[in-house]
Each structure stands twice: as C-alpha cells, then as structure tokens.
C-alpha positions as CSV (number, residue, x, y, z in Angstrom):
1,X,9.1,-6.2,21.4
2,X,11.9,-3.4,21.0
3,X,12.9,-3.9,24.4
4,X,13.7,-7.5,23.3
5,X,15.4,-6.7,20.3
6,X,17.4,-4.1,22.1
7,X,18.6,-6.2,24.6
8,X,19.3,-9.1,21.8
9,X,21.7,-6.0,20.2
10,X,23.1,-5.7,23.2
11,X,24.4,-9.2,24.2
12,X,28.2,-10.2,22.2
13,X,27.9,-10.9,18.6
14,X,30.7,-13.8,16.8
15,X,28.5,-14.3,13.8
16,X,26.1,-12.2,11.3
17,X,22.3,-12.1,12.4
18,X,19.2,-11.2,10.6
19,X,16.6,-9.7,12.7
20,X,13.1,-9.1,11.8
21,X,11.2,-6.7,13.9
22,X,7.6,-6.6,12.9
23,X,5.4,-3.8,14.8
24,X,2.1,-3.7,15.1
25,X,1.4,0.3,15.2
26,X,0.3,2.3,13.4
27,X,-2.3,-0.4,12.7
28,X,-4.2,0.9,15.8
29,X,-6.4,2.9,13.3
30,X,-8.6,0.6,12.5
31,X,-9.1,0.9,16.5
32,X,-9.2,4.4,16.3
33,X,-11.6,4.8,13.5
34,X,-14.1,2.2,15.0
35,X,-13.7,4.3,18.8
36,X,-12.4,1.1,20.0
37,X,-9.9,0.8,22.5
38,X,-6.3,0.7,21.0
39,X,-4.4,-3.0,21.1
40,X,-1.1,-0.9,22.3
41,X,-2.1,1.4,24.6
42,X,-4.3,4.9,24.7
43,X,-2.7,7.5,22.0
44,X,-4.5,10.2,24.5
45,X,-7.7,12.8,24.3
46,X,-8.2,13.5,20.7
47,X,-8.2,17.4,20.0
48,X,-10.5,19.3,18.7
49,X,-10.7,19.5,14.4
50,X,-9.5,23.1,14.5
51,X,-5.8,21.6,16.3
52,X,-5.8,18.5,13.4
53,X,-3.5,18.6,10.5
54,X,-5.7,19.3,7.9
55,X,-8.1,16.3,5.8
56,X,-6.8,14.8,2.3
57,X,-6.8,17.4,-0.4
58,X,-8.2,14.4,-2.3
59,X,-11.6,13.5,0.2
60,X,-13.5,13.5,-2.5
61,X,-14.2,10.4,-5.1
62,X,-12.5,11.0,-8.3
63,X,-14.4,12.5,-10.8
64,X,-15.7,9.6,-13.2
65,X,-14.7,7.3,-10.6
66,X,-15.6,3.3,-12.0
67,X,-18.8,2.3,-10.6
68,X,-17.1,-0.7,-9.3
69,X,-14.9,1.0,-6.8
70,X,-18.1,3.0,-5.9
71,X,-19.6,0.0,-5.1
72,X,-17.2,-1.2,-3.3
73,X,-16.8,1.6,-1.0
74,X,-20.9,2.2,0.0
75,X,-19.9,-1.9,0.4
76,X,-17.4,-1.1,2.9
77,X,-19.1,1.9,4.4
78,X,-21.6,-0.8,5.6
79,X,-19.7,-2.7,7.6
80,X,-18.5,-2.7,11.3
81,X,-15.5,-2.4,10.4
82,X,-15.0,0.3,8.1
83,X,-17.9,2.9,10.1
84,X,-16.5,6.1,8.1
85,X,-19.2,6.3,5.7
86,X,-20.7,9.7,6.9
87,X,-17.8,11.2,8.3
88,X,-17.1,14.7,8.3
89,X,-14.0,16.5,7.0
90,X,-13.5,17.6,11.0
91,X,-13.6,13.6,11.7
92,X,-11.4,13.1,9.2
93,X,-9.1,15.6,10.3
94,X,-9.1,14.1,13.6
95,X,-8.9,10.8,12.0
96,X,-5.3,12.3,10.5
97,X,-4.1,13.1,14.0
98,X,-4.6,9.4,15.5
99,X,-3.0,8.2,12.5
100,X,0.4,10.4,13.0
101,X,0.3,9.6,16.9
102,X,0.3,6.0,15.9
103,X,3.0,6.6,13.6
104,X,4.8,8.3,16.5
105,X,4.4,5.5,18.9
106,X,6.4,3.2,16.3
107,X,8.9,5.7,16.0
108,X,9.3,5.5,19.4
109,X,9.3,1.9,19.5
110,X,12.0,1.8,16.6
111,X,14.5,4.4,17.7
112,X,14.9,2.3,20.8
113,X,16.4,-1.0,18.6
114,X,18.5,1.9,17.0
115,X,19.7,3.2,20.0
116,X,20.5,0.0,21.0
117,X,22.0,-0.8,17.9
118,X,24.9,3.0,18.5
119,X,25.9,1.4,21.9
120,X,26.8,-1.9,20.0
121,X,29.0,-0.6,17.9
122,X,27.0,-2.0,14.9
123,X,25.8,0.8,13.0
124,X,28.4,0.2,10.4
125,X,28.2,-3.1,9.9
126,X,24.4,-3.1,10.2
127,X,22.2,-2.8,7.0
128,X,18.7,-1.5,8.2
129,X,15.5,-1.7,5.8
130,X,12.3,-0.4,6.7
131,X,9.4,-1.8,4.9
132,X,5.6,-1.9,5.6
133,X,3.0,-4.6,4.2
134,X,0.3,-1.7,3.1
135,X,-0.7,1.9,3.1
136,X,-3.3,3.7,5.1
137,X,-6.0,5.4,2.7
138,X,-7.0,7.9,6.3
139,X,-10.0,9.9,3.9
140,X,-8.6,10.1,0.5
141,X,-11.3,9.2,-2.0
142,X,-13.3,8.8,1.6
143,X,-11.6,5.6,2.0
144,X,-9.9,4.1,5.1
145,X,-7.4,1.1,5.4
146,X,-6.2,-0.6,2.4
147,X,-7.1,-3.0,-0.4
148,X,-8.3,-0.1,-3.2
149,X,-5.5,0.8,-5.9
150,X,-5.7,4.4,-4.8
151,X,-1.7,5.6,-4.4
152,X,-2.3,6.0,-0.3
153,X,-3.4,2.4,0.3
154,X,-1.1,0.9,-2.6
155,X,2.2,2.3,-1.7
156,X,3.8,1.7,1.2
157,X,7.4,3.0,2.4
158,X,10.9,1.7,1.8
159,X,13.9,2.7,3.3
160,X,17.6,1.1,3.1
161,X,19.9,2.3,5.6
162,X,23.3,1.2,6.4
163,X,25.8,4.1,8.1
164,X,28.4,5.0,5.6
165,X,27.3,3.0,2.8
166,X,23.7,4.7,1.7
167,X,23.9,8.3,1.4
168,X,21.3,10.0,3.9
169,X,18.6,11.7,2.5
170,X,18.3,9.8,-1.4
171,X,15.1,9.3,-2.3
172,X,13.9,8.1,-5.7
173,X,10.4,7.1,-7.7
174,X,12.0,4.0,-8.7
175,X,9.6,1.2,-9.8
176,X,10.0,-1.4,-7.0
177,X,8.0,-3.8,-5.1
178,X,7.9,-6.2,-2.4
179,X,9.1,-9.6,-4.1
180,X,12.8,-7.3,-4.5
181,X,12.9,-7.7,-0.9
182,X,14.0,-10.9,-0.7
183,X,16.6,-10.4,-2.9
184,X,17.8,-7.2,-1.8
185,X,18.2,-8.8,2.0
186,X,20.5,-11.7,0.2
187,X,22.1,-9.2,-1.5
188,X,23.4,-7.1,1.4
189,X,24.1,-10.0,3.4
190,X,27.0,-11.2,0.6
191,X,24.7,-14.4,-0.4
192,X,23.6,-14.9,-3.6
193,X,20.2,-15.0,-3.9
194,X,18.5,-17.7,-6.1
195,X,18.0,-17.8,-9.4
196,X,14.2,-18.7,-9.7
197,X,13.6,-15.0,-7.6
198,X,11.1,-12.9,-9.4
199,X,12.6,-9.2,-7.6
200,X,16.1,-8.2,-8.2
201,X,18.1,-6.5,-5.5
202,X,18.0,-2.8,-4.4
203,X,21.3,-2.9,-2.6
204,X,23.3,-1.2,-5.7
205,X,21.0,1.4,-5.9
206,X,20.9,2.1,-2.6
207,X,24.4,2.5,-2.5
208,X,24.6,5.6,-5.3
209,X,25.0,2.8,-8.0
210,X,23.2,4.3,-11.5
211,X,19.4,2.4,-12.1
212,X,20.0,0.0,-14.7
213,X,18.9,0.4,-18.2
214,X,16.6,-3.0,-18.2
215,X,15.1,-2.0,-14.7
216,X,11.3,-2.3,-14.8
217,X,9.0,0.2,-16.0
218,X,6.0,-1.0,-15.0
219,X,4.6,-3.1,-12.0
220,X,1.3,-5.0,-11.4
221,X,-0.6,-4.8,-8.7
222,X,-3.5,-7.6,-7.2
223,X,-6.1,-7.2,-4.7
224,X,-9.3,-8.4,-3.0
225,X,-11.8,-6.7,-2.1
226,X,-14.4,-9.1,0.2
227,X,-14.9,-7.8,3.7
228,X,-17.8,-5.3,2.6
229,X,-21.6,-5.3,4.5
230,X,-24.9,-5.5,1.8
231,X,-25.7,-2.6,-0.7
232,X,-29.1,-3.5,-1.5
233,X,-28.9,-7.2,-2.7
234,X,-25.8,-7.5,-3.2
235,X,-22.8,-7.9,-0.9
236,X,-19.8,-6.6,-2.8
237,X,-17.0,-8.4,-3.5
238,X,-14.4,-8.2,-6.3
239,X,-11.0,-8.9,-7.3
240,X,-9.0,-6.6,-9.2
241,X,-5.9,-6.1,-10.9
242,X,-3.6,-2.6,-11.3
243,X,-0.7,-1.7,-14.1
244,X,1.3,0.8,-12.7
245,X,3.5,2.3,-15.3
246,X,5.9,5.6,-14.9
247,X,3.4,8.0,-15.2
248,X,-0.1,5.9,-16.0
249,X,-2.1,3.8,-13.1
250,X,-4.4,1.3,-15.2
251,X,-7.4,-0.5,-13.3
252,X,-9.7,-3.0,-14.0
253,X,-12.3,-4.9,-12.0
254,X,-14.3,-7.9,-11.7
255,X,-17.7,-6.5,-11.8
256,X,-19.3,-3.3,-12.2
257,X,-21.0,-1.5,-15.6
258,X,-17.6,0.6,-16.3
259,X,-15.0,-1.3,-14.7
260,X,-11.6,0.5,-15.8
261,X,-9.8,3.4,-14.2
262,X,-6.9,5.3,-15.6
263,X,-4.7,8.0,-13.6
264,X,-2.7,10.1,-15.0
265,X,-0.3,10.9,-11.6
266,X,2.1,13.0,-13.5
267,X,-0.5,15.7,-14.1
268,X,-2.8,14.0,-11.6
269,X,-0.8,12.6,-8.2
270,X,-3.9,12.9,-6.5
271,X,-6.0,10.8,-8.9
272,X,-8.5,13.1,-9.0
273,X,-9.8,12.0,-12.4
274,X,-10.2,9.0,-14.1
275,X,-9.4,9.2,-17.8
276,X,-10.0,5.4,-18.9
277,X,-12.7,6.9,-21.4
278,X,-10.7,9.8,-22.8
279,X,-10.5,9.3,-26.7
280,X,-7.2,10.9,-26.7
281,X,-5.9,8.1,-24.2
282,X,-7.5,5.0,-25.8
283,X,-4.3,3.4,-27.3
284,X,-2.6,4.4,-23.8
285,X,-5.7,1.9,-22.0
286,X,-4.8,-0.5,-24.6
287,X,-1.3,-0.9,-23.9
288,X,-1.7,-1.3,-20.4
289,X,-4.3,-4.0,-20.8
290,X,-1.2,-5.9,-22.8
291,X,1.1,-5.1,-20.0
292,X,-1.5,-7.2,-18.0
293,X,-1.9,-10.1,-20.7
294,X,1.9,-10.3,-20.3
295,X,2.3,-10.5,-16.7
296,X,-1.0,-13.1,-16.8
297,X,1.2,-15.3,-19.5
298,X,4.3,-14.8,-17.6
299,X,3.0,-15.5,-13.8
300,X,0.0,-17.9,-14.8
301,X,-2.6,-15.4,-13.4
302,X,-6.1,-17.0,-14.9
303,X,-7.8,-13.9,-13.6
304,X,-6.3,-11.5,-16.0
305,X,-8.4,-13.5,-18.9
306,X,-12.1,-13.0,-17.1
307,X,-11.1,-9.3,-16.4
308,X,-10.6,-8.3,-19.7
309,X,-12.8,-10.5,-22.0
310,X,-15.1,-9.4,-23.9
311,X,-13.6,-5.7,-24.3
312,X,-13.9,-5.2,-20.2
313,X,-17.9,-4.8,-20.9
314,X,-20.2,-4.4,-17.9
315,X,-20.3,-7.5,-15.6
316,X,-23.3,-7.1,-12.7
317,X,-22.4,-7.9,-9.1
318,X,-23.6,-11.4,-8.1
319,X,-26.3,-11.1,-5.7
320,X,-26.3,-14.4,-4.0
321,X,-23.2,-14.2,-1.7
322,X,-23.5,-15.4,1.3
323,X,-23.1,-12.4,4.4
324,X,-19.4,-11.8,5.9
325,X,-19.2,-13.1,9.1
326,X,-16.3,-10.4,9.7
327,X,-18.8,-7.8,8.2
C-alpha cells in the first residue's frame, strides 16, 4: 500500500488531492498475543523478558476497580481471542516488544509515502495528519486491545503536520476527538466545512493560533463491550458510556453491583484508583453524570437514561445471552 501511494506522489500533480492511507499494523497484536501468525509478515524471534522494555507500571486492576469492568475482563480473558488472562509480567514484557516492532513496521511503511512525498516537491504544500481509530491497552489494568475506557485503549494519537506551517515539536492536552476530523481536513483544504458538523477544526491551533475560550472542556466517550467467552452463567456484555473532563474520567456501566468509576489523572494518570465512592468527591460524580444527561439531550443518546436511573444502583448481568460465535 505505501509503495502505491508513493508512486501516486510521484506521477505530475495539476490539481489538489486528498489521500487516505489506512495501515493495517500495528494491529498485528492481536496476532501476536494469540501466537498466531502475523497478517503482514513475521516481526522475528521474540527475545527473552530480560531484553523487553519493561511491563505497564499500571498491570495491576485499579484499586476499587467497578465490578463491572471486572467482569468484563475475566469475560474477555475467556475468550479465544483475548488468551492473556494468566499472563505473566515476563509475557507482558514480551507482549510490549511485539507491539513497538509493529509500530516500527508502520513507521517503515509511512516514511516511505514521505519520502516520496521530499522528491515531489510537496512537503510545503502538503498538510499531513496522522490519526489512529483506537489505542492498544498491551497489560495495563491486565487488559489487551481496546473497547475499556482505561486512557491506553481510549486515546489514540494525533498529529498535524504541514512543513513550514505547524511548528515541529508542539504538543498539547487539548480536549479533541475524532468527529473534529472532518472538519479540520475541510479546514486545511480552504473549504468550508458544513454547518451541521458536530467537531470544529484543529487547523488554527495547529498553526500556533491561541485555543479559543469556548473550546470544549469535556468529551464523551461510548463503547461496547460484547466479544467476551462465559463467566459462570453469564456471558458479559455491556455498554458503557465515559465523561472525560480536564482532569476527572467519569464511568458508568450497564450492569454490575457498583457500576461507576472515577479517575482522578491529574494526581492519578495511571488510574490506579477509582474514587467514584469518595465522600469528598460526590458533588464532582454528580456533575459529570449532568455532563452526560446533556450530551444524551443534545445527541439523542437513549442509553444515557437506563445508565443512570435509579441513582446508578446495582443492575445483575443477564444470564441468557446467547454464546459469541467470534468468542
């Protein structure tokens, strides 16, 4: 695929393009942590634990962790395709260094389009954005993959680029998500983008512009959480729904006995404990549960009413759901 788009770089250019270049790597580590042969090609002999980078500082669940997530992962530690459930911290550690060779294989892959992209002559009229669709857990909270709310699975990278315009090096904790895409891409292309869009555009503050005042403070996150094997008689399965404010990460869940979490990441970036039944932080849960009643009023998400009616009380796992077939 990058030796396509390099040779597309390559041929003459009379009017703008937008290319989308979508690579499959590091993805590979689902491969990798099932010891299944990798889609792209072998990554080589995996080292011994002693020659890894070292396993998450935050392996462990989060002290007072909700019940739910719990659930969730012995639910996902019991299917084929999440086998991680008694790994080791060695494992893990090896686990690390398939997941940075996969990375390096896309680097690979990318810096060809770029090179190709120099000998063009289009750096400077090229804006370049670098996006991913999720994040890669690799042991913290002794999760792998995505779908949980926990900061490794939920964030994923951003990058604007565009020689002579962005100023190498910036980096920011600015409260974005995908839907500014969309309008960010408009944006740099000259077009306005329409007026229905949900995201506003990045491009000014990418280019050393100041954040606007009215920028968001606060973002909300969904997910589901349905490819798990059987716990007992249950097969897990839950949605969920996450507030993430400037320094707070609010979660609630669909079932479990105590179905909130709340991180505090400025004194807590690992989310090592969950404080949704602090006293001192009760008004703090509150608010964030509004911040979710407002985006459900606003975006016409029914879910938001069933997660937090009846004061977010215990709601058991339904025990009659069918097995996954993926599972």
């Amino acid at each position: 695929m990058a030796e396509a788009a390099a040779r597309y770089l390559k041929q003459p250019h009379d009017k703008p393009f937008l290319m989308v270049l979508s690579l499959l790597n590091p993805h590979d580590i689902c491969q990798f942590g099932r010891g299944e042969p990798m889609t792209c090609g072998p990554i080589g002999d995996t080292p011994p634990a002693e020659a890894c980078p070292p396993a998450p500082p935050n392996l462990a669940p989060p002290e007072n962790e909700s019940d739910s997530i719990a659930t969730i992962r012995k639910g996902y530690h019991a299917s084929r395709l999440f086998p991680v459930g008694d790994f080791t911290e060695d494992q893990w550690r090896q686990y690390q260094w398939g997941y940075h060779r996969l990375v390096e294989k896309a680097d690979a892959e990318l810096a060809k389009v770029l090179a190709a992209l120099r000998q063009a002559g289009l750096e400077e009229s090229t804006a370049i954005v670098f996006t991913s669709d999720h994040g890669e857990c690799a042991g913290a909270h002794r999760f792998n993959q995505k779908t949980v709310f926990y900061q490794e699975s939920a964030c994923v990278p951003l990058i604007v680029s565009w020689k002579g315009k962005t100023r190498q090096g910036e980096s920011g904790a600015l409260v974005n998500t995908g839907v500014d895409l969309y309008a960010t891409l408009c944006d740099l292309a000259g077009l306005a983008p329409p007026a229905n869009l949900t995201g506003r555009s990045l491009k000014p503050i990418a280019l050393g512009a100041a954040v606007p005042a009215d920028w968001r403070d606060h973002l909300v996150v969904q997910n589901d959480m349905v490819q798990t094997g059987r716990v007992g008689d249950i097969q897990p399965r839950m949605q969920g729904r996450m507030v993430r404010s400037r320094r707070y990460k609010y979660c609630v869940f669909q079932y479990g006995e105590q179905r909130e979490e709340l991180f505090d990441l400025e004194t807590d970036p690992l989310e090592t404990r969950n404080v949704a039944g602090d006293p001192a932080l009760r008004e703090t849960v509150l608010q964030h549960r509004e911040l979710l009643r407002q985006f459900a009023r606003e975006h016409g998400d029914s879910l938001v009413g069933e997660l937090l009616a009846d004061s977010v009380g215990p709601r058991p796992f339904r025990k009659s759901a069918p097995a996954d077939p993926r599972g």
